[in-house]
PDB file of the backbone (N, CA, C, O) and the ligand in Angstrom, with CONECT records:
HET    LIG  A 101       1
ATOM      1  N   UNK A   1      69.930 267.846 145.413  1.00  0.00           N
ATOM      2  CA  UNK A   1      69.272 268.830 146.260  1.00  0.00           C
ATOM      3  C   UNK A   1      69.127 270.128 145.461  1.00  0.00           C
ATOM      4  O   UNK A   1      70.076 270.479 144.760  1.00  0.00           O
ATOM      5  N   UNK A   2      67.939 270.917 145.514  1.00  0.00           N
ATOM      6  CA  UNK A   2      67.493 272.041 144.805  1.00  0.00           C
ATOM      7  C   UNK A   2      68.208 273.033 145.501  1.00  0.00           C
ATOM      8  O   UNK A   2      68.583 272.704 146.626  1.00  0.00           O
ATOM      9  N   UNK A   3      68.412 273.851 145.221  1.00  0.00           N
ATOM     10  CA  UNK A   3      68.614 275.383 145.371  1.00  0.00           C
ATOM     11  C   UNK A   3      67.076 276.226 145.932  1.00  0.00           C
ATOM     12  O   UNK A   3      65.917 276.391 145.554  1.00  0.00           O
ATOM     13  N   UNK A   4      67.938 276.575 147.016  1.00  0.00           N
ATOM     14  CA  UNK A   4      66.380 276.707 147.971  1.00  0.00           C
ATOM     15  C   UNK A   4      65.659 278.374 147.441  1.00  0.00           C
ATOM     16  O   UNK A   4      64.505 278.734 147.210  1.00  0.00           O
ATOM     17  N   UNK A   5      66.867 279.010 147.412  1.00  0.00           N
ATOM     18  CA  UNK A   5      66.297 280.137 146.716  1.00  0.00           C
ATOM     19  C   UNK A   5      65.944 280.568 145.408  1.00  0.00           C
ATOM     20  O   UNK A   5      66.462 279.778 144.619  1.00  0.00           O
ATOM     21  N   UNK A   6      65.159 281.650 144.667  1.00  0.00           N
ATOM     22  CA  UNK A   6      64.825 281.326 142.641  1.00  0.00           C
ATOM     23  C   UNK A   6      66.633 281.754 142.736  1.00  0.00           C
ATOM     24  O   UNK A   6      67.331 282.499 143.423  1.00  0.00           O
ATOM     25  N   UNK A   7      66.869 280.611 141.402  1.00  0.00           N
ATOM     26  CA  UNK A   7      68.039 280.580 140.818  1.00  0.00           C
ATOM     27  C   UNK A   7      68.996 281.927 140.570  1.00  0.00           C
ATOM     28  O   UNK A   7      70.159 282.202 140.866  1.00  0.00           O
ATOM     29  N   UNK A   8      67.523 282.881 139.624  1.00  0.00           N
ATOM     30  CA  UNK A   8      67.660 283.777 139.347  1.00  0.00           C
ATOM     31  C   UNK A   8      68.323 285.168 140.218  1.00  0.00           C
ATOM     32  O   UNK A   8      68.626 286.298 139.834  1.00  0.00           O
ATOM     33  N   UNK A   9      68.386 284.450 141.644  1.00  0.00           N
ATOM     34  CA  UNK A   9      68.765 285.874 142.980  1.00  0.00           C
ATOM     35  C   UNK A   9      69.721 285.303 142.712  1.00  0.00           C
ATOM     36  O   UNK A   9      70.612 286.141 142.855  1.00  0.00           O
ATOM     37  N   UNK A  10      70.398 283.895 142.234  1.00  0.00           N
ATOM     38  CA  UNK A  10      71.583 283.591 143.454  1.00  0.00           C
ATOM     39  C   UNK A  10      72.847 283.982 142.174  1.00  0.00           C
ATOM     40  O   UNK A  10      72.697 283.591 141.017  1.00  0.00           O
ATOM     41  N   UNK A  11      74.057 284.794 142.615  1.00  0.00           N
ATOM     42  CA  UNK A  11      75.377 284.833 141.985  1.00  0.00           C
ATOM     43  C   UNK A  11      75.627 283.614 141.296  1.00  0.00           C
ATOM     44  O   UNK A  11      76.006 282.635 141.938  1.00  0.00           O
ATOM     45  N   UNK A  12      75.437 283.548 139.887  1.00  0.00           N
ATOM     46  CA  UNK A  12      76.598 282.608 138.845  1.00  0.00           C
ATOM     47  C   UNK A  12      77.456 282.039 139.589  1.00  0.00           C
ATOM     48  O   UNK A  12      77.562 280.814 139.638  1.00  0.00           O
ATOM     49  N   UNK A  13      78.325 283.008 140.400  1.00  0.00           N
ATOM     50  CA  UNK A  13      79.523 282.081 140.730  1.00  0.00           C
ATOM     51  C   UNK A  13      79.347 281.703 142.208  1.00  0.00           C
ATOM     52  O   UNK A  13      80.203 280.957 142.683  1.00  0.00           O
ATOM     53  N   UNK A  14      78.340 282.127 142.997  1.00  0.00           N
ATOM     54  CA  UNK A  14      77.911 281.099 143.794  1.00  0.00           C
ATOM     55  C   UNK A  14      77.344 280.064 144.033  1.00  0.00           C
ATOM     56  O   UNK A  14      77.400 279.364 145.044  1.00  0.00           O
ATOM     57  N   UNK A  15      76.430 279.856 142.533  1.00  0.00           N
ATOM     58  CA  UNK A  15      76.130 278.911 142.140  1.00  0.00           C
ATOM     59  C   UNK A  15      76.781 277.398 142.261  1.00  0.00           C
ATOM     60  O   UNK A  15      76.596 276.351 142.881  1.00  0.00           O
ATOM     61  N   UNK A  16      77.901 278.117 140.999  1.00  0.00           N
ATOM     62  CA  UNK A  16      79.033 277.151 141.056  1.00  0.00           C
ATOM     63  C   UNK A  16      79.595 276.444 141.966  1.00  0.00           C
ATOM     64  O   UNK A  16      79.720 275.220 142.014  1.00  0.00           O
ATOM     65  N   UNK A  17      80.130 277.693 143.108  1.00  0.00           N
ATOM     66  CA  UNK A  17      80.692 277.061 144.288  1.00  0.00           C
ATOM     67  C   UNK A  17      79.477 275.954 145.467  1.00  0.00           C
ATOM     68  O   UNK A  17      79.834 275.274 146.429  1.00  0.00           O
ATOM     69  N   UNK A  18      78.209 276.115 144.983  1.00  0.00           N
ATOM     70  CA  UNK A  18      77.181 275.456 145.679  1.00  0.00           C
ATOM     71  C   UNK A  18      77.157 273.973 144.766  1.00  0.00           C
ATOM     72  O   UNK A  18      77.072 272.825 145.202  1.00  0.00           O
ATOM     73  N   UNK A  19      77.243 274.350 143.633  1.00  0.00           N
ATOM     74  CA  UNK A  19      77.192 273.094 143.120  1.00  0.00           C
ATOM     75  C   UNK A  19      78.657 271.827 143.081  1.00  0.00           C
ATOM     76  O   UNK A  19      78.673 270.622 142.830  1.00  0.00           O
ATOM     77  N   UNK A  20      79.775 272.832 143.465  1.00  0.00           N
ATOM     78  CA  UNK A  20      80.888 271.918 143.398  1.00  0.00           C
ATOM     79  C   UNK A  20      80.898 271.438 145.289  1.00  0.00           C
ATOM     80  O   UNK A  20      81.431 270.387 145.645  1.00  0.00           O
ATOM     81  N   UNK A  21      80.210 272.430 146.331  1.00  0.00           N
ATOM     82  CA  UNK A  21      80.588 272.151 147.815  1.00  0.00           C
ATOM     83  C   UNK A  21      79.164 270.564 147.798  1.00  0.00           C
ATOM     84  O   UNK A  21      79.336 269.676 148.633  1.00  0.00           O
ATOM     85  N   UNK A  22      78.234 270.479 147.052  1.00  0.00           N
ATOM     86  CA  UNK A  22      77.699 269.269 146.958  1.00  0.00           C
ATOM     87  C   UNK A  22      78.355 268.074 146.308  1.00  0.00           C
ATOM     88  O   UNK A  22      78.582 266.972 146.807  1.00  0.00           O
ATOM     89  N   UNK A  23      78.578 268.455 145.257  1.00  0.00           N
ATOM     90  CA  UNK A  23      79.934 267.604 144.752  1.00  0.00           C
ATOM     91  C   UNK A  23      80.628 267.255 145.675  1.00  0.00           C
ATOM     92  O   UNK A  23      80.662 266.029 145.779  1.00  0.00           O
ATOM     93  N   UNK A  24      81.309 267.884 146.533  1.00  0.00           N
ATOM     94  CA  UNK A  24      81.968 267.294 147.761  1.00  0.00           C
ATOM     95  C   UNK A  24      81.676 266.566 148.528  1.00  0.00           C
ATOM     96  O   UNK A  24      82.294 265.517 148.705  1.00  0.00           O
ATOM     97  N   UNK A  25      80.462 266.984 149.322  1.00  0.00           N
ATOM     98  CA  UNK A  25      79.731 265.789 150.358  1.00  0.00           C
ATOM     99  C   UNK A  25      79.260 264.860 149.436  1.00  0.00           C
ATOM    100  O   UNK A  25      78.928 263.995 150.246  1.00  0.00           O
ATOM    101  N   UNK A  26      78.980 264.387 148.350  1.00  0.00           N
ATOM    102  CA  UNK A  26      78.707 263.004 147.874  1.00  0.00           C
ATOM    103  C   UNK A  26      80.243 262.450 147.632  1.00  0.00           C
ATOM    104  O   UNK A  26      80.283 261.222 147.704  1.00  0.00           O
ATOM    105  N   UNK A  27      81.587 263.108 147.347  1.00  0.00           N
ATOM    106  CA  UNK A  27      82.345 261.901 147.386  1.00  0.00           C
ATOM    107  C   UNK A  27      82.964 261.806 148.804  1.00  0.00           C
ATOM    108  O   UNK A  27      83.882 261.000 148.963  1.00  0.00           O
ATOM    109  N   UNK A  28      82.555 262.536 149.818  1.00  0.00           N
ATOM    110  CA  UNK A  28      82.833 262.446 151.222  1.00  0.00           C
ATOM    111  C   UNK A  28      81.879 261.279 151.746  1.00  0.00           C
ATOM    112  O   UNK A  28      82.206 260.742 152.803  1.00  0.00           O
ATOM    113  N   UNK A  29      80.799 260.871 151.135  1.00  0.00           N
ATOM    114  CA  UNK A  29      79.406 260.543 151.547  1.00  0.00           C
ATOM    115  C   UNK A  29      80.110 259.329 150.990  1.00  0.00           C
ATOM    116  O   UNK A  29      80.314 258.517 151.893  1.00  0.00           O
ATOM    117  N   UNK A  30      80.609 258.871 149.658  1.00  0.00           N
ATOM    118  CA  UNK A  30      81.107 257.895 149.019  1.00  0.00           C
ATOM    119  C   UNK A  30      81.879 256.954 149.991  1.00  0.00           C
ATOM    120  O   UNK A  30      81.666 255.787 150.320  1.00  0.00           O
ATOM    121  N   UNK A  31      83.233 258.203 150.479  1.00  0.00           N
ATOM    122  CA  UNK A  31      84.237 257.780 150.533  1.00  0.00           C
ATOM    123  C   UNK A  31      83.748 256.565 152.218  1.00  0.00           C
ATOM    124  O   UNK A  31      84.327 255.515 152.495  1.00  0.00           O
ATOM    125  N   UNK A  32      82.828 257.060 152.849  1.00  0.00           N
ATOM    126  CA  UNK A  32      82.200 256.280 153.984  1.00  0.00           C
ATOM    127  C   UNK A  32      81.703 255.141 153.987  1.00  0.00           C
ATOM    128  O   UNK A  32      81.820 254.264 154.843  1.00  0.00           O
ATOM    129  N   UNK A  33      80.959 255.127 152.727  1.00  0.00           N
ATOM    130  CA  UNK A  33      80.299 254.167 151.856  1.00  0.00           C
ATOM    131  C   UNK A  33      81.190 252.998 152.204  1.00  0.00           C
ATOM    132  O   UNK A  33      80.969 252.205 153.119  1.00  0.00           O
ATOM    133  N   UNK A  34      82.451 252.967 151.193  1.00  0.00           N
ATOM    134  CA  UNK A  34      83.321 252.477 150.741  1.00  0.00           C
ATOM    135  C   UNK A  34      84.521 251.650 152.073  1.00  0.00           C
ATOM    136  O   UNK A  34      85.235 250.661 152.240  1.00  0.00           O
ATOM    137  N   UNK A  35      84.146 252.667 152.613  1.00  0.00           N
ATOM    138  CA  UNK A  35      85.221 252.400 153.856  1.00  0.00           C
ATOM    139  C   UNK A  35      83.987 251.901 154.892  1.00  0.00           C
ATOM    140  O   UNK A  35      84.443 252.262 155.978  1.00  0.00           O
ATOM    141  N   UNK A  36      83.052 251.453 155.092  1.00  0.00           N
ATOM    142  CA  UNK A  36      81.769 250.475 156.200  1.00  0.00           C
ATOM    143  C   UNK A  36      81.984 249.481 155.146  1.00  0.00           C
ATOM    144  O   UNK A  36      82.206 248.423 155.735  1.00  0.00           O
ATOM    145  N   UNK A  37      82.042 249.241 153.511  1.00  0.00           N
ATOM    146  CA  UNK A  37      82.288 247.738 153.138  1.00  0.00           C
ATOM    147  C   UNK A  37      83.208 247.362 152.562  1.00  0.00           C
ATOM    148  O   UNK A  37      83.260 246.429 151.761  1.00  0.00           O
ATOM    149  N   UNK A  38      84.321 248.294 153.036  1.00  0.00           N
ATOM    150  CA  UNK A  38      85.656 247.616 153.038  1.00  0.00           C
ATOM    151  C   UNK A  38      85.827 246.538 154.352  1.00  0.00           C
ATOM    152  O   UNK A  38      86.028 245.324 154.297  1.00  0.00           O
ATOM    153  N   UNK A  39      85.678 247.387 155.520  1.00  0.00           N
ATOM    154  CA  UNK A  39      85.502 246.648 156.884  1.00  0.00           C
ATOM    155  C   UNK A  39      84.579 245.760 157.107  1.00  0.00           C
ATOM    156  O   UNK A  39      84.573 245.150 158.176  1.00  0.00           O
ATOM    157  N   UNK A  40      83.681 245.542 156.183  1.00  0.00           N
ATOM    158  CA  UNK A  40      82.441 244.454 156.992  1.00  0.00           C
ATOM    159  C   UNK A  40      82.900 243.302 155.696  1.00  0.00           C
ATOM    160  O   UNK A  40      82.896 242.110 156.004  1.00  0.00           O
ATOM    161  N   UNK A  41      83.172 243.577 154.692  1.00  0.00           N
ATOM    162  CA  UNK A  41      83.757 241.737 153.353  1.00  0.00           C
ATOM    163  C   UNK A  41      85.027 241.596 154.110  1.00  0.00           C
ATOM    164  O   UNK A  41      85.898 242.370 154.505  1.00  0.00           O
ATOM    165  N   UNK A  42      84.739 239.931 154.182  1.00  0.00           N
ATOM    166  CA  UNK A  42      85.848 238.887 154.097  1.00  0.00           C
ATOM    167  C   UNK A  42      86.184 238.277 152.811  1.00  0.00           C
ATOM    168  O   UNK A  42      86.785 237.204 152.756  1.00  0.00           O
ATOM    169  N   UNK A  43      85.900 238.775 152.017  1.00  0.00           N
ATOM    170  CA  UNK A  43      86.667 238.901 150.635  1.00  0.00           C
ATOM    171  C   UNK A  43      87.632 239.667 150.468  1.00  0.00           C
ATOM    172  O   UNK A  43      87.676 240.889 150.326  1.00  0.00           O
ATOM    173  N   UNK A  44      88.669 238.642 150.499  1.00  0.00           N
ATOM    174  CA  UNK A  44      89.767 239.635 150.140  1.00  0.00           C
ATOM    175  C   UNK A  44      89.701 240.618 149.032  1.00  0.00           C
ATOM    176  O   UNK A  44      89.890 241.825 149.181  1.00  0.00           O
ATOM    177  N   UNK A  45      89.458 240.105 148.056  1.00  0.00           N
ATOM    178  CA  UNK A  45      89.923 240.485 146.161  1.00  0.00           C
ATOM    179  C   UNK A  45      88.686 241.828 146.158  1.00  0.00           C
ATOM    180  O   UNK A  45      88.906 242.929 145.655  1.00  0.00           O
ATOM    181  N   UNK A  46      87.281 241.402 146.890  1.00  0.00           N
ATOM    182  CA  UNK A  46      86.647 242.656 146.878  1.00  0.00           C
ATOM    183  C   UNK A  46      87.329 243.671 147.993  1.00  0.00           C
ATOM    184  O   UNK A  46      87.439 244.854 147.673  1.00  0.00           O
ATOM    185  N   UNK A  47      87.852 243.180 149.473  1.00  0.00           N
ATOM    186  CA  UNK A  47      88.136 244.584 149.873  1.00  0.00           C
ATOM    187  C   UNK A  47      89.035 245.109 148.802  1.00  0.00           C
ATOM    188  O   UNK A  47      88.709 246.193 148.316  1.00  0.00           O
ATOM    189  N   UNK A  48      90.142 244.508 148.340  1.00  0.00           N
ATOM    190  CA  UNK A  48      91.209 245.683 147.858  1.00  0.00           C
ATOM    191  C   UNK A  48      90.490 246.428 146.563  1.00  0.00           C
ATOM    192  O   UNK A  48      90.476 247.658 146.510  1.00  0.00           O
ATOM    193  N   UNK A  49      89.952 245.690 145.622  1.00  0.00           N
ATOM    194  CA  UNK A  49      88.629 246.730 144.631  1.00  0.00           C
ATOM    195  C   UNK A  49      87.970 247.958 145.133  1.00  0.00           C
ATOM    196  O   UNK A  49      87.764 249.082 144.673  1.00  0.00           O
ATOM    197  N   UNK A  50      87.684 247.273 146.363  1.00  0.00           N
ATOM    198  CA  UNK A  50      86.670 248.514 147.080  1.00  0.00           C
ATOM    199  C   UNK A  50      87.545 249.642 147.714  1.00  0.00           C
ATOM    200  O   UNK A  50      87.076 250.764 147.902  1.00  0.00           O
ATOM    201  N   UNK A  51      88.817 249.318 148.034  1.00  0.00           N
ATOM    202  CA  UNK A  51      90.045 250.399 148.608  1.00  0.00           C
ATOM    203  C   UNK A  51      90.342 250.785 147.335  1.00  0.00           C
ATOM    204  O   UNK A  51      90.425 251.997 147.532  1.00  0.00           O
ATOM    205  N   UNK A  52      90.526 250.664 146.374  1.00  0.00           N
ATOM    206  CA  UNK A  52      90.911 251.313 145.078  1.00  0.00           C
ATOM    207  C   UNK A  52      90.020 252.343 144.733  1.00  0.00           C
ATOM    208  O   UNK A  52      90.379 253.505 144.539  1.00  0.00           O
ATOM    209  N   UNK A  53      88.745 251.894 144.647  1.00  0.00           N
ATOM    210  CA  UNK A  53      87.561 252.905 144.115  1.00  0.00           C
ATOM    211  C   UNK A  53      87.379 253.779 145.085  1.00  0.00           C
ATOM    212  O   UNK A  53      86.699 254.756 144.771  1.00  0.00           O
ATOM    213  N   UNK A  54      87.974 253.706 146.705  1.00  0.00           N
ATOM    214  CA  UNK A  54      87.635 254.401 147.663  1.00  0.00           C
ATOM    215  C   UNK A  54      88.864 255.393 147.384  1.00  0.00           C
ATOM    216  O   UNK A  54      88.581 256.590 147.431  1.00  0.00           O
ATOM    217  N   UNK A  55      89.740 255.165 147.196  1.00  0.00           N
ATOM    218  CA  UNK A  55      90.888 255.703 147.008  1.00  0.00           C
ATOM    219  C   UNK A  55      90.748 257.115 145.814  1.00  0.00           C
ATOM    220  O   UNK A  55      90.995 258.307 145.996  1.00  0.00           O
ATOM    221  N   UNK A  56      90.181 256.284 144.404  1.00  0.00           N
ATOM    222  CA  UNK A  56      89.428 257.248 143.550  1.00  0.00           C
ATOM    223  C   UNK A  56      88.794 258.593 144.168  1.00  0.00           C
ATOM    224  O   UNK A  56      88.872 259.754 143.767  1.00  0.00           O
ATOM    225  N   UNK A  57      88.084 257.990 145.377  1.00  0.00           N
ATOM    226  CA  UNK A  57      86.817 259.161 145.623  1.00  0.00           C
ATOM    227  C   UNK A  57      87.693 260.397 146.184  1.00  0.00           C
ATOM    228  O   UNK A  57      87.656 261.528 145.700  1.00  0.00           O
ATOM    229  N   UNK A  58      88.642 259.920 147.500  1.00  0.00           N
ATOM    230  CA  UNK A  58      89.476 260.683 148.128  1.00  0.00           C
ATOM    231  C   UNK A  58      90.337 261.645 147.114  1.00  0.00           C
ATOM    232  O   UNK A  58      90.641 262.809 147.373  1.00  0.00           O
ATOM    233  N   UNK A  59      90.697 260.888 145.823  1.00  0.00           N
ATOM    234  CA  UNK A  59      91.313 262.277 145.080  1.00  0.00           C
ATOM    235  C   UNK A  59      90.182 262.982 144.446  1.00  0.00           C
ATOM    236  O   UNK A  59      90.485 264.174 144.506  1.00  0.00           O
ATOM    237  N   UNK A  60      88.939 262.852 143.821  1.00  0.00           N
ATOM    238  CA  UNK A  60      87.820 263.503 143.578  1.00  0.00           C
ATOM    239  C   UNK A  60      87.742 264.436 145.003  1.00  0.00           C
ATOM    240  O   UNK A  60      87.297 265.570 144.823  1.00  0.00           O
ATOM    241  N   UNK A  61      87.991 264.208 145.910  1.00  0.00           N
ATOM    242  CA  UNK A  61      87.331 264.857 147.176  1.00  0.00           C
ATOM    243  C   UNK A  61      88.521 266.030 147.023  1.00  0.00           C
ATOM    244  O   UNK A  61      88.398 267.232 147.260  1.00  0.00           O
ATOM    245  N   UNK A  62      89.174 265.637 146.765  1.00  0.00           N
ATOM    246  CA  UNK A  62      90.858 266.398 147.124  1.00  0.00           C
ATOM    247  C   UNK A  62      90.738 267.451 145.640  1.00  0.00           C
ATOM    248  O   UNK A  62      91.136 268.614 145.576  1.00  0.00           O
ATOM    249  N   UNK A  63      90.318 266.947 144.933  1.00  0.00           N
ATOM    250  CA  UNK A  63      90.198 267.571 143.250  1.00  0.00           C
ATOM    251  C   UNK A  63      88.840 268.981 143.395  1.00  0.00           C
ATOM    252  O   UNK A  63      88.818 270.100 142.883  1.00  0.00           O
ATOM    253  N   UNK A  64      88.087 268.448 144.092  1.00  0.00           N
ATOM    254  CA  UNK A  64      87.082 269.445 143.967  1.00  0.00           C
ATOM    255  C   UNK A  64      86.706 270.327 145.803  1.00  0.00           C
ATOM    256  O   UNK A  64      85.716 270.998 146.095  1.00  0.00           O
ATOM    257  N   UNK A  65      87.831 269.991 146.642  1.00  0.00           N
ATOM    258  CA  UNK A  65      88.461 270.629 147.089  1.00  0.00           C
ATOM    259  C   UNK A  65      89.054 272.251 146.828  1.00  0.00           C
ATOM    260  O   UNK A  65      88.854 273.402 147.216  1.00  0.00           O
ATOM    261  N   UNK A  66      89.740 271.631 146.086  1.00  0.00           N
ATOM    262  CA  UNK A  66      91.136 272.591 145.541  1.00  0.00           C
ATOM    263  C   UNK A  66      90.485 273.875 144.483  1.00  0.00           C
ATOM    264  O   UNK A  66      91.006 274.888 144.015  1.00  0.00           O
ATOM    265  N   UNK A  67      89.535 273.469 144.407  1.00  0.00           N
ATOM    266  CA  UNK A  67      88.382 273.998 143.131  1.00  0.00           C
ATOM    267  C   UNK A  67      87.925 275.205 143.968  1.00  0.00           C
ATOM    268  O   UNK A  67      88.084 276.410 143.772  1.00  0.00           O
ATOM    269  N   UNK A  68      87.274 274.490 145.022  1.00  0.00           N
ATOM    270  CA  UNK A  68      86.515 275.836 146.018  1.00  0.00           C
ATOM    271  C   UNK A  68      87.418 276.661 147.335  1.00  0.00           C
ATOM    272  O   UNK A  68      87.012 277.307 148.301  1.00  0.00           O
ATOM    273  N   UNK A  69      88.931 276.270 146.827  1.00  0.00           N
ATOM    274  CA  UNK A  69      89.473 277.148 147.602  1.00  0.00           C
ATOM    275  C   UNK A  69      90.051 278.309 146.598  1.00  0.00           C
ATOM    276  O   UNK A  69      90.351 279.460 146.914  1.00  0.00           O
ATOM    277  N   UNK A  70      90.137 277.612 145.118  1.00  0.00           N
ATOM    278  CA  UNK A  70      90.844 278.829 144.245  1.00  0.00           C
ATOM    279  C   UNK A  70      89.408 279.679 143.550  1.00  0.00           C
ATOM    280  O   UNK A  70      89.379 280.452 142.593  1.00  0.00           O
ATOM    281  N   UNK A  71      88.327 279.216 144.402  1.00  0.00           N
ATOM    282  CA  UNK A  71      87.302 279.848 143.937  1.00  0.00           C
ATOM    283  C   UNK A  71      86.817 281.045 145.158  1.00  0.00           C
ATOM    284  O   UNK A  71      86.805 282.276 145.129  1.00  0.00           O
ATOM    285  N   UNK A  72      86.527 280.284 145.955  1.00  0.00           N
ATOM    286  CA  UNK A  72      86.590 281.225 147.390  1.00  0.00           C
ATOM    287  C   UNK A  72      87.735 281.779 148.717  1.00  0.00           C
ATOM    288  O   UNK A  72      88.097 281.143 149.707  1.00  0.00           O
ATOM    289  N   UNK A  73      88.040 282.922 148.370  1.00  0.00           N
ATOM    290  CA  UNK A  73      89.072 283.204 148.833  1.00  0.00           C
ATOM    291  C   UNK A  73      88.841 283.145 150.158  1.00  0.00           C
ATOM    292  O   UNK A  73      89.887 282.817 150.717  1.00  0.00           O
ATOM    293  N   UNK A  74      88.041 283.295 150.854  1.00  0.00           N
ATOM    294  CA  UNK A  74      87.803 283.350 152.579  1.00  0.00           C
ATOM    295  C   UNK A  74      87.884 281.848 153.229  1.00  0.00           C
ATOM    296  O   UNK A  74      88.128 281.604 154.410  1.00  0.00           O
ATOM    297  N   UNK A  75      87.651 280.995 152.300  1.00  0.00           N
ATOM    298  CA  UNK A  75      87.880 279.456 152.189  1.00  0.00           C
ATOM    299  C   UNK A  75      89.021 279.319 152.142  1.00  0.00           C
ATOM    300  O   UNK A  75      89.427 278.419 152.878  1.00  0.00           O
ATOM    301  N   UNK A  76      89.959 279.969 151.429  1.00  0.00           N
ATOM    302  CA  UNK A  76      91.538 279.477 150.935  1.00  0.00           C
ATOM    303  C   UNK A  76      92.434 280.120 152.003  1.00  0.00           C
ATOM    304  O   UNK A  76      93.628 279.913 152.216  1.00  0.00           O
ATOM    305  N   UNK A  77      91.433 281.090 152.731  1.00  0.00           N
ATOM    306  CA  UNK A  77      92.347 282.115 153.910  1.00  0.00           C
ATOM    307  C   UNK A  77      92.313 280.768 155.270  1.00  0.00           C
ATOM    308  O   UNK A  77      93.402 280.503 155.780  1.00  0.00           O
ATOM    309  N   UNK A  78      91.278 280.135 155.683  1.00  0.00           N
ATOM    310  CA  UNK A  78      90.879 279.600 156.445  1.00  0.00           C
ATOM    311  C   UNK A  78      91.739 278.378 156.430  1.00  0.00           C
ATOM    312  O   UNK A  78      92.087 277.771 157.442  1.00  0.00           O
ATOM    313  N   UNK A  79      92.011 278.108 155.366  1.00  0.00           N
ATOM    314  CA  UNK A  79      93.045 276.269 155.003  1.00  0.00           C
ATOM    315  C   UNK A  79      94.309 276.829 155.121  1.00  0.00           C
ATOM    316  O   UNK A  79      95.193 275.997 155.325  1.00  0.00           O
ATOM    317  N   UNK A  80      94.682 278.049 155.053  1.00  0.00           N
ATOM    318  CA  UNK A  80      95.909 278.250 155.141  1.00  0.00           C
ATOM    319  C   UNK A  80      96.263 278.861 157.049  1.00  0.00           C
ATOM    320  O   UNK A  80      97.330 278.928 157.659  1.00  0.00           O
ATOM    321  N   UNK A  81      94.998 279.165 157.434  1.00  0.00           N
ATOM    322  CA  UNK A  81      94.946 279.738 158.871  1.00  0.00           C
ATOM    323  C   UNK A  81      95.309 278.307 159.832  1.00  0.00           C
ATOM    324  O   UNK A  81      96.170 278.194 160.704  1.00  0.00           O
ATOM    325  N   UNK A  82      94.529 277.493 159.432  1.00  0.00           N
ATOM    326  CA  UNK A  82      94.454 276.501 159.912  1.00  0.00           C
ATOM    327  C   UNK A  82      95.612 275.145 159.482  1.00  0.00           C
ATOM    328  O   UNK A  82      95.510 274.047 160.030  1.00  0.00           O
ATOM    329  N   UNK A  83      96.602 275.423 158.510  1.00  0.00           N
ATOM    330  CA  UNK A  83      97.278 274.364 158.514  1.00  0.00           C
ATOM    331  C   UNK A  83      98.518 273.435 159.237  1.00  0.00           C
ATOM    332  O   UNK A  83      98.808 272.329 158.779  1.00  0.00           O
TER     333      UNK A  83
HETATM  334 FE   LIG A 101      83.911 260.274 142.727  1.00  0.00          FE2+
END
């Protein structure tokens, strides 16, 4: 997905944080993926493959997470408001 506004207005480091909060919804987007064909194979040997790689995504999710809370502080106020 493009950047709706010229590049050139938008903050460097909001950038960043736009490009890592997309990063997020695709391994959130993944992790759904993964978990509709874990539940629909009667293959065993593929579900547990497919729980492994799903498993992968959840620490990617958790990894670039952690990214945009030590990046955005009103984000990091909110996870801690809320825990
Ligand atoms: Fe991933």
């Amino acid at each position: 997905m493009p950047f709706f506004e010229p590049l050139e207005k938008i903050d460097p480091k909001h950038v960043d944080l736009e490009r890592a909060r997309k990063s997020l919804r695709e391994e959130l987007e993944a992790i759904d993926f993964y978990q509709e064909r874990i539940d629909a194979t009667d293959d065993e040997s593929l579900k547990k493959l497919l729980a492994h790689n799903m498993n992968e995504e959840k620490e990617h999710a958790a990894m670039l997470m952690e990214w945009v809370r030590k990046n955005d502080p009103t984000q990091d106020k909110m996870f801690k408001e809320h825990d």
